[in-house]
Backbone as numpy.savetxt, mean C-alpha at the origin, in Angstrom:
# Nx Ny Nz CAx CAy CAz Cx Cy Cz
1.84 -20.78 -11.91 1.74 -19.36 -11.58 0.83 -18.69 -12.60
0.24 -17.37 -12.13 -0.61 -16.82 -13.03 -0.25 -16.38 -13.84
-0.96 -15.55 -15.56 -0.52 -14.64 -16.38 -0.62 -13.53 -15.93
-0.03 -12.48 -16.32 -0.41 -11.19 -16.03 -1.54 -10.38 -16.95
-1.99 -9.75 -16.24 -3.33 -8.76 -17.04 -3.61 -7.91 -16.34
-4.57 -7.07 -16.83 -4.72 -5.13 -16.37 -5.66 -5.52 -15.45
-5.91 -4.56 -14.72 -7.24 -4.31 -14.03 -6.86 -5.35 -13.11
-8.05 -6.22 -12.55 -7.93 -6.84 -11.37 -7.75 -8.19 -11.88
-7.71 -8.53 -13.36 -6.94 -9.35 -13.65 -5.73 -9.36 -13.59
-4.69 -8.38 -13.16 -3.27 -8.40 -13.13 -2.71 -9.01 -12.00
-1.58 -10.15 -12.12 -1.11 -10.73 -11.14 -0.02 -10.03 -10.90
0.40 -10.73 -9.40 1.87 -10.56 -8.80 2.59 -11.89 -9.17
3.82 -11.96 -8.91 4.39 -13.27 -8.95 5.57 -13.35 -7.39
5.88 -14.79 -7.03 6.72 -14.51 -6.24 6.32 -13.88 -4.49
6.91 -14.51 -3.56 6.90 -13.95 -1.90 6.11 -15.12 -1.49
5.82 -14.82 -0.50 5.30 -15.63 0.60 4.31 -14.59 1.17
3.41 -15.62 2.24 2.50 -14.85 2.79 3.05 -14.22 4.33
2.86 -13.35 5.12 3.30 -12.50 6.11 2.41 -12.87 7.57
2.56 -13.08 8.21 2.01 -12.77 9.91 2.22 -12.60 10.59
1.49 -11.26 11.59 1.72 -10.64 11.96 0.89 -10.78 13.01
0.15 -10.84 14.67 -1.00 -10.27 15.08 -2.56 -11.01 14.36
-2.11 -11.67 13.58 -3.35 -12.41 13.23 -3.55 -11.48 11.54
-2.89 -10.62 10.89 -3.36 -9.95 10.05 -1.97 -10.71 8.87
-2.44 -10.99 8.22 -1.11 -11.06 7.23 -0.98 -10.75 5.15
-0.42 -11.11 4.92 -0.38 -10.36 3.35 -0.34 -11.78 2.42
-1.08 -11.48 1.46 -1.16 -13.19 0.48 -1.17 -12.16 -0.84
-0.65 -13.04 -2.01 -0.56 -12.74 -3.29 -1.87 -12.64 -4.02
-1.63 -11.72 -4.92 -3.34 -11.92 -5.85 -3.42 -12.86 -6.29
-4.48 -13.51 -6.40 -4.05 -15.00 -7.19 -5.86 -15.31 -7.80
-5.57 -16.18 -8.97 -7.20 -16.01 -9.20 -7.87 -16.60 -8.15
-7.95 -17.23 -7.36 -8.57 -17.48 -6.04 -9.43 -16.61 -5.57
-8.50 -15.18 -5.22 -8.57 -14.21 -4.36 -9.00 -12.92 -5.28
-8.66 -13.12 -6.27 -8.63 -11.65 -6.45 -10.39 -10.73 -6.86
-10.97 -11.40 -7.56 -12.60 -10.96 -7.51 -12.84 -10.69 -5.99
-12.61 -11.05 -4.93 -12.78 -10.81 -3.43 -12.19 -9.40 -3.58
-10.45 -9.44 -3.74 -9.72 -8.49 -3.13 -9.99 -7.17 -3.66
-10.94 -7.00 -5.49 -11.32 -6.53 -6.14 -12.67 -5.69 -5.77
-13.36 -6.65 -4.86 -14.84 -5.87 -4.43 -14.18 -5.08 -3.20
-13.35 -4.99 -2.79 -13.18 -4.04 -1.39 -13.32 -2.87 -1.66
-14.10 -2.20 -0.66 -14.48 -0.48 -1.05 -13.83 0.00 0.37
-13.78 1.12 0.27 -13.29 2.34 1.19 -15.20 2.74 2.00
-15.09 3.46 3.11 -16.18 4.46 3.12 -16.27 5.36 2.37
-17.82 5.61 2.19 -18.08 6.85 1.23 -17.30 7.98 1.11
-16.90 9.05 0.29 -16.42 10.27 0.52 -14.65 9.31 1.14
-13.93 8.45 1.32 -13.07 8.10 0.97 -12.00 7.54 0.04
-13.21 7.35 -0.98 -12.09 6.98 -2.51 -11.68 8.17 -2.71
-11.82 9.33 -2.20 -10.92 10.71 -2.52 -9.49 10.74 -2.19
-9.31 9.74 -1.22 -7.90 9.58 -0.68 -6.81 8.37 -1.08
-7.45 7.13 -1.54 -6.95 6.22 -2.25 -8.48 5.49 -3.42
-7.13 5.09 -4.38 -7.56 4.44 -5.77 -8.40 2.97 -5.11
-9.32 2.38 -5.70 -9.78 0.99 -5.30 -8.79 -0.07 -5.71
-8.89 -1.10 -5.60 -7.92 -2.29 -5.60 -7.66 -1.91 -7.76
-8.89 -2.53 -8.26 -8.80 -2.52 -9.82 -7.65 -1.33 -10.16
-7.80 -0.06 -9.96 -7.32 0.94 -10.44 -5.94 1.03 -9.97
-5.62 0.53 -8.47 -4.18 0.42 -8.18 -3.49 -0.55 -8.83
-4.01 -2.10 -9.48 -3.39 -3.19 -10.20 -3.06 -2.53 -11.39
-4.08 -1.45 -12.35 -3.72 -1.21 -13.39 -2.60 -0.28 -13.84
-2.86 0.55 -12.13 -1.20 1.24 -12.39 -0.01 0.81 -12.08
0.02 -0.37 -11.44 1.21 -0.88 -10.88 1.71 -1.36 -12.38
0.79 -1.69 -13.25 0.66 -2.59 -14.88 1.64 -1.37 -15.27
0.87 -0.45 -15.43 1.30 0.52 -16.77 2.67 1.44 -15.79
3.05 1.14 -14.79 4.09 2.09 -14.46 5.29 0.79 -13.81
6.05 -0.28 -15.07 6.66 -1.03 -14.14 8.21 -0.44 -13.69
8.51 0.98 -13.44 9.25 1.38 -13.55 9.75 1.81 -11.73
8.06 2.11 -11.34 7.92 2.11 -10.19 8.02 0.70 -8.60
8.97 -0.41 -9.56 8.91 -1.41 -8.77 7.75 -1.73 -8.09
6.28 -2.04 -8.72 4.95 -2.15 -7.70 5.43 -3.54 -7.44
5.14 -3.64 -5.93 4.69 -4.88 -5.21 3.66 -4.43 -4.26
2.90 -5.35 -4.48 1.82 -5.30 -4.07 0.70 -6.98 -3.05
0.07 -6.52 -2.46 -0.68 -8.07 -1.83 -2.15 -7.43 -0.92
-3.12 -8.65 -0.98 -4.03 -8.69 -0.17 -3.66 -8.85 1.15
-3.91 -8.34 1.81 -4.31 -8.11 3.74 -5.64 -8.87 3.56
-4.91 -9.74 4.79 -6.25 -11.12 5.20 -5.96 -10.83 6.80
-7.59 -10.89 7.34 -7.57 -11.10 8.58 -8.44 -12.71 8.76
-7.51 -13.61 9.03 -7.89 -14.74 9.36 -7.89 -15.11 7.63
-8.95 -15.63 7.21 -9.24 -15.82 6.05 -10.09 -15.26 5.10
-10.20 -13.65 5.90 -11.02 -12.76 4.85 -10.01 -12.05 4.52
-10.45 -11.54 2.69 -9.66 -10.54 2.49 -10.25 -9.22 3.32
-9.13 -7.96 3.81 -10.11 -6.92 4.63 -9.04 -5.88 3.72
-8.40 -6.02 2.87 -7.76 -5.13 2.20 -6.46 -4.97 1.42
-6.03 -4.44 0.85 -4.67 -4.12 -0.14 -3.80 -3.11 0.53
-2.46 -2.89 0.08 -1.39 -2.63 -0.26 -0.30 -2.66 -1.61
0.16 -1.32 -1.30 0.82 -1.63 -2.56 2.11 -0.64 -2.63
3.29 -0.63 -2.66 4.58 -0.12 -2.94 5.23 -0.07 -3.96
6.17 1.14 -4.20 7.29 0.91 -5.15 8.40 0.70 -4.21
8.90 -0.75 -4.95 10.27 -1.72 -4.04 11.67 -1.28 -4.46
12.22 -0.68 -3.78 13.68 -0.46 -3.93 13.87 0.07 -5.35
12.99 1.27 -5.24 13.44 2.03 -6.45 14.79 2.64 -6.56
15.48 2.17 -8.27 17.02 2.74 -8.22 16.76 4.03 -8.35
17.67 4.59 -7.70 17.55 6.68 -7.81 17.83 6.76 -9.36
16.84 7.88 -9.23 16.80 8.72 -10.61 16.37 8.25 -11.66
14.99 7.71 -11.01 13.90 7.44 -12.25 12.89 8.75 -12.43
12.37 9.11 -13.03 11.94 10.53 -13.40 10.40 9.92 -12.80
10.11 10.83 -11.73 8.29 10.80 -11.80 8.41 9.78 -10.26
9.43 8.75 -9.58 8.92 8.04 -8.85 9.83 8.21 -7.97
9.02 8.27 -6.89 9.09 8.75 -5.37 10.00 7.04 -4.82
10.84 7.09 -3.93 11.34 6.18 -3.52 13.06 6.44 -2.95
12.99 4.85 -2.28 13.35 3.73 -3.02 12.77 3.28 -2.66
11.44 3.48 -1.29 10.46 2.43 -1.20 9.33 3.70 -0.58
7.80 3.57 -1.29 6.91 4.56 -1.42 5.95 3.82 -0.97
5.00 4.06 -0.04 3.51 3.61 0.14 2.68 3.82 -0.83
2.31 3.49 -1.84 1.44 4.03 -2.63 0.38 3.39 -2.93
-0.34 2.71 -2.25 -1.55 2.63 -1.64 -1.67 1.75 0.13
-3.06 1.65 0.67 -3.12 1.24 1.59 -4.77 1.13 1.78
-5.57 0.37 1.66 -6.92 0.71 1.30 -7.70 -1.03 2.69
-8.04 -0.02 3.18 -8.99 -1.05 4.33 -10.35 -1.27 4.30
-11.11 -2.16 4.12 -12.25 -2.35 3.23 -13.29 -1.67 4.39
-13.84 -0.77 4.15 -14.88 -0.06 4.90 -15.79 -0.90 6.21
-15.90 -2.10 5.91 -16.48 -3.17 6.93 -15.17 -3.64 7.90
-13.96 -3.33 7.92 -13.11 -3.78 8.40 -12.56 -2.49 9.28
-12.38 -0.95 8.67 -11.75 0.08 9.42 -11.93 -0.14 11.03
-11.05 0.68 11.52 -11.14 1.19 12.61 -11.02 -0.05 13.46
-10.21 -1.10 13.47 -10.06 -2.07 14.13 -8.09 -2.07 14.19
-7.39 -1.33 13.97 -5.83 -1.60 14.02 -5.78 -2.15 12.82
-6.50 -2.91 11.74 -5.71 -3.82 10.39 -5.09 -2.76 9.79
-4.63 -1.29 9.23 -4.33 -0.30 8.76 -2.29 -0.44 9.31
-2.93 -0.68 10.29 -1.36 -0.06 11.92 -0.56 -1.57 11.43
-1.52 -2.66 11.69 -0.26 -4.06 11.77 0.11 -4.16 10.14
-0.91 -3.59 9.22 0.20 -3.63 7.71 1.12 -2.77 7.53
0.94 -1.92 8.25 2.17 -0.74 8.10 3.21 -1.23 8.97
3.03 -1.88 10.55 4.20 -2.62 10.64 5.03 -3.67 10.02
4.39 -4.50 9.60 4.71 -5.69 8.51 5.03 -5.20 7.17
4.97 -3.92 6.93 5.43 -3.25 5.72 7.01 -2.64 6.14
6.61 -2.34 7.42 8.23 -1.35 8.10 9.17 -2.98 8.03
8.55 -3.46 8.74 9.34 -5.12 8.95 10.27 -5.31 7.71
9.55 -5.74 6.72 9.58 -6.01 5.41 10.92 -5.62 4.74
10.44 -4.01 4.48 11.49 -3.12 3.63 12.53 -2.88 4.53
12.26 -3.16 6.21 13.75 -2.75 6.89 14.60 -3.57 6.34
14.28 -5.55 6.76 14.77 -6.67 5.87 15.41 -6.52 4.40
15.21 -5.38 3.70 15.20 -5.30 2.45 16.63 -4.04 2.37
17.11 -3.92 3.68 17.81 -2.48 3.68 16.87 -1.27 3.55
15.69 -0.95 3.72 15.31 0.46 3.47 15.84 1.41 4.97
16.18 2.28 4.65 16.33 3.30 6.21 15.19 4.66 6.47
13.95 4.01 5.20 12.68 5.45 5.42 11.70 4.49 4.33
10.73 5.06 4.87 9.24 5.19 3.77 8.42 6.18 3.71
8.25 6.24 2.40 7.85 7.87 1.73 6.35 7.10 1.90
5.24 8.16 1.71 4.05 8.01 1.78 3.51 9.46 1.08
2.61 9.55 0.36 1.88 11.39 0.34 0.09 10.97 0.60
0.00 11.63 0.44 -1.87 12.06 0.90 -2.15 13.82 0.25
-3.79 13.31 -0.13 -4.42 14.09 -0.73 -5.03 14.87 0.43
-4.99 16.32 0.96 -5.41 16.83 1.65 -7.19 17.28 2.06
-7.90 17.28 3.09 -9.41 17.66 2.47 -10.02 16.42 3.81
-11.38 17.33 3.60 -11.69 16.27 5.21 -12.02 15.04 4.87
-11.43 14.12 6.23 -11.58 12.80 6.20 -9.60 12.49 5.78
-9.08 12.93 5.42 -7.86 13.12 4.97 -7.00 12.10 6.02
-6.09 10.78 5.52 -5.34 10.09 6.16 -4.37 10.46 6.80
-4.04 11.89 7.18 -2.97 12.87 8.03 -2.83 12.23 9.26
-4.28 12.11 10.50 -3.71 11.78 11.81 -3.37 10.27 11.56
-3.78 9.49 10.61 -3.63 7.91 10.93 -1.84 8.00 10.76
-1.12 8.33 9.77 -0.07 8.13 9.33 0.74 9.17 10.22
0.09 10.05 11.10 0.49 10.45 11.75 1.31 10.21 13.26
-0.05 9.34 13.66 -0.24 8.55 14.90 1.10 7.27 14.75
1.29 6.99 13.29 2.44 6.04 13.20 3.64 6.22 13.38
4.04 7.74 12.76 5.06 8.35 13.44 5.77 9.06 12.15
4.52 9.49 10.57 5.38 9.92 9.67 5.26 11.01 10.16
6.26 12.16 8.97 6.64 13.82 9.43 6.14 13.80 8.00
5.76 15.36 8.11 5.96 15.95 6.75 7.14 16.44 6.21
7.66 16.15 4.88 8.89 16.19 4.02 8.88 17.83 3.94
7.84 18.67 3.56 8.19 19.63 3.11 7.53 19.90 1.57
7.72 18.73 0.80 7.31 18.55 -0.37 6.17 18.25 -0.48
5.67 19.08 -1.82 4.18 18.72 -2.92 4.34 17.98 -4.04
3.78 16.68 -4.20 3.75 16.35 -5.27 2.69 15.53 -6.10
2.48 16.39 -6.92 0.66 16.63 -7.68 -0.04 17.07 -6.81
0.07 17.63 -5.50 -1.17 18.18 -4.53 -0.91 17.47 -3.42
-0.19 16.33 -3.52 -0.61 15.65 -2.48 1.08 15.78 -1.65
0.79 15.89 -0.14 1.67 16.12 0.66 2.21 14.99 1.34
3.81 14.70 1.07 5.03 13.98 0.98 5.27 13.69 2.40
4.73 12.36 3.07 5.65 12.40 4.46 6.44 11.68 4.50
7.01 11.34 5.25 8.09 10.73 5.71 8.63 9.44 6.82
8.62 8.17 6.69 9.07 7.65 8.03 10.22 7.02 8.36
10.91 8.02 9.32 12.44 7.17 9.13 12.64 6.22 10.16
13.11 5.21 9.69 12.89 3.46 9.95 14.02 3.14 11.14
15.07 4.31 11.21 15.87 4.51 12.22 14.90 5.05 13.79
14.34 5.65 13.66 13.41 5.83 14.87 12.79 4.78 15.43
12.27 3.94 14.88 11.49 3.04 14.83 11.98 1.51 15.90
């Protein structure tokens, strides 16, 4: 198994890989990760999520937030990341949970094909397996803004602001 380190040197440890529809989730691993590392967003979209490097380094420096995290492979390309806080215990100061979307990043050559929709199912899958009964998500408001996608999935808005960015909601009982 790997060491751990910052940036896009930082590993995960532990899980298995996921499939779903042909899209599934694999661990960072040095194999993969310089790949999973070059994935970009479209232009005028890193306003809405962090790149792969910058989400590994916070999952590093915040292990309080339970990050789990994995590459999205379609077939045998990486086409993007994910990343959660897992069954956070209540009443940690600062983290949204017990299970938070906190990233979701589809590599700009890949959008607009459903890979976004089947990780968010395989994410609902996942944490239902895990006991969750909701997943929190927020977004940074402003055009181009991930509102109708997470919309179209079936979150609500909470009501809540937090740092700017607006708190939705998906309860896993609907579903």
């Amino acid at each position: 198994m790997l060491g751990h380190r910052t940036g896009c040197g930082h590993r995960t440890s532990g899980g298995h890989g996921v499939t779903l529809s042909g899209v599934h989730l694999r661990e960072i691993t040095d194999h993969n990760h310089d790949a999973v590392c070059a994935l970009r967003v479209r232009q005028g979209q890193d306003l809405f999520v962090a790149l792969v490097a910058r989400s590994l380094d916070d999952a590093a420096s915040t292990p309080d937030a339970n990050p789990w995290y994995r590459a999205v492979y379609s077939a045998d390309d990486p086409v993007g990341f994910v990343m959660l806080s897992w069954n956070v215990p209540p009443g940690r100061p600062g983290i949204m949970g017990p299970y938070f979307l906190w990233r979701l990043l589809i590599d700009e050559q890949h959008q607009r094909r459903g890979l976004g929709r089947e990780v968010l199912t395989q994410i609902v899958a996942l944490i239902r397996a895990d006991g969750a009964t909701e997943l929190l998500t927020s977004y940074q408001p402003g055009d181009g803004e991930p509102w109708p996608f997470y919309q179209r999935f079936g979150f609500q808005p909470t009501g809540e602001i937090d740092d700017g960015e607006i708190v939705l909601r998906l309860a896993l009982s609907d579903r």
